[in-house]
N, C-alpha and C positions, 0 to 999 in steps of 0.2 A: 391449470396452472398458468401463470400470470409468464408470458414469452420472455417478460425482459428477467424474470429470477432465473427461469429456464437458462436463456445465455449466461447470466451470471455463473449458474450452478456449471453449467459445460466449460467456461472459460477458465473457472475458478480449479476443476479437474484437470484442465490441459498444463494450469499452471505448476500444480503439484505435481504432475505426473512429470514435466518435465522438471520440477526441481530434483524428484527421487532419480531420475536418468542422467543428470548432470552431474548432480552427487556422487552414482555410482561411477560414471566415466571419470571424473573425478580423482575418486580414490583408486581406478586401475592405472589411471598414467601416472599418479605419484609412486604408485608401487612400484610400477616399472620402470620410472625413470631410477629409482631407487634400487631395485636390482641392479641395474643394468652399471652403475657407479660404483656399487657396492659398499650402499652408506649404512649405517647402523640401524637397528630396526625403528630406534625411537627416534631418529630426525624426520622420518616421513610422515610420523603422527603429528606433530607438532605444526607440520606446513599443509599438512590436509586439514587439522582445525582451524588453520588462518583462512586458510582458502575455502573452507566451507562455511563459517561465519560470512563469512563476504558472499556467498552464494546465499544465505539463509535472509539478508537483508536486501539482496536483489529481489526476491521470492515475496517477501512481504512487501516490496513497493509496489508488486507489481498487484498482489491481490488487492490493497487495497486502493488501485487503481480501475480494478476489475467492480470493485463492490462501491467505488462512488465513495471515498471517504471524502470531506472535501480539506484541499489540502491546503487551505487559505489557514482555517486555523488550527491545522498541522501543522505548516510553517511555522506560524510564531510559534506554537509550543517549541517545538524541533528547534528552532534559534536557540530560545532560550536554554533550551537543555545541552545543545552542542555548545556554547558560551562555557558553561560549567564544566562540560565534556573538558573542551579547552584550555581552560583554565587549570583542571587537574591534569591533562596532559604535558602541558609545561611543564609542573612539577617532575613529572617522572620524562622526562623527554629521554634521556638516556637509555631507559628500560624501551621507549616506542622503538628510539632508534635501532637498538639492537636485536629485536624483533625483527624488523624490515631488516637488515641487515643479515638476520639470519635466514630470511628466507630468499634473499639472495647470493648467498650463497650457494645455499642447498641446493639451487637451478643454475648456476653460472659460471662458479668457482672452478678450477680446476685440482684445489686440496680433496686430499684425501688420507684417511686415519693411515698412518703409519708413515707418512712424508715428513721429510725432514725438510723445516722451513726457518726463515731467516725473516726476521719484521726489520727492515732498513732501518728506519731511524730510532730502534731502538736497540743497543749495543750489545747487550745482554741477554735479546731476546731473539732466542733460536732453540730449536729444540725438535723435536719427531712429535706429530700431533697424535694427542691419543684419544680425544671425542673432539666433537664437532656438536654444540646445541643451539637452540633458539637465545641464547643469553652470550654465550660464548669460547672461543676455541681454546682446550687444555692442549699444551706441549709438556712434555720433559724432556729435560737435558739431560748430557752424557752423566751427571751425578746421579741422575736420579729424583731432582726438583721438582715438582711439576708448579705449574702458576698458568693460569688463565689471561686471554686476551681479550677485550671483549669484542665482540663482533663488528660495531661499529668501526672499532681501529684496525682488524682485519679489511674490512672493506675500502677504508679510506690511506690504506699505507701501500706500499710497494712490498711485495713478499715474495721472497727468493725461494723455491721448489731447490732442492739441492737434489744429487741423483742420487736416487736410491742405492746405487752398487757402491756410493763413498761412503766412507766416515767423516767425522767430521775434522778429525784432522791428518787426511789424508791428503 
């Protein structure tokens, strides 16, 4: 057998092996950090397939690093498709942003389902949060309302945690 497919074949198995190891590690610290906050079961699904897409595209640069693709005209391909990539992303910028936004959250925030929160600049908008998703945060208010926020304006505003022992017009 030809030494340099050999390396190939060995390097190409280290690579996988650590992508299945990373993966796994992976999805135990999201579960944990998810225990441990006590978020809902499906917020941690949502930010393990962000974060393992993004692992799954590390994995393939790196074999076909491993296997000699040449990436002269990869490159131009990959422009031109990130261009379009681009170009549709703009379109839905909002949907990217709230995305990212939710998964900052998920790791950062200090909300949590049953807080009673306040969004500053907007008057009306206060309420006890009752999910938390990749899109955005549901409150209801003391009527009974509920109405969505979207993540990105959660992340970009000042939000008042009120204490749990008040009410709200206490």
């Amino acid at each position: 057998m030809d030494p340099r497919l050999l390396t190939q074949l060995i390097l190409s198995t280290v690579v996988l092996a650590a992508f299945i190891v990373l993966s796994l590690l992976l999805k135990y610290v999201i579960h944990r950090y998810a225990q441990r906050r006590g978020f809902v079961a499906s917020r941690p699904v949502a930010v393990r397939k962000t974060c393992s897409l993004l692992l799954l595209f590390i994995m393939i640069f790196a074999l076909s690093t491993v296997w000699g693709i040449d990436f002269e005209g990869l490159l131009i391909f990959s422009t031109g498709v990130f261009t379009l990539i681009g170009i549709a992303f703009f379109a839905v910028w909002s949907i990217l942003s709230n995305i990212t936004a939710g998964v900052l959250i998920f790791f950062r925030y200090p909300y949590r389902i049953g807080d009673r929160v306040t969004v500053a600049d907007l008057p009306d908008c206060h309420g006890r949060i009752v999910d938390v998703t990749m899109w955005h945060m549901m409150l209801e208010n003391d009527d009974g309302d509920r109405f969505a926020i979207p993540n990105n304006v959660v992340v970009q505003r000042i939000i008042r945690i009120e204490k749990r022992e008040q009410g709200w017009g206490e």
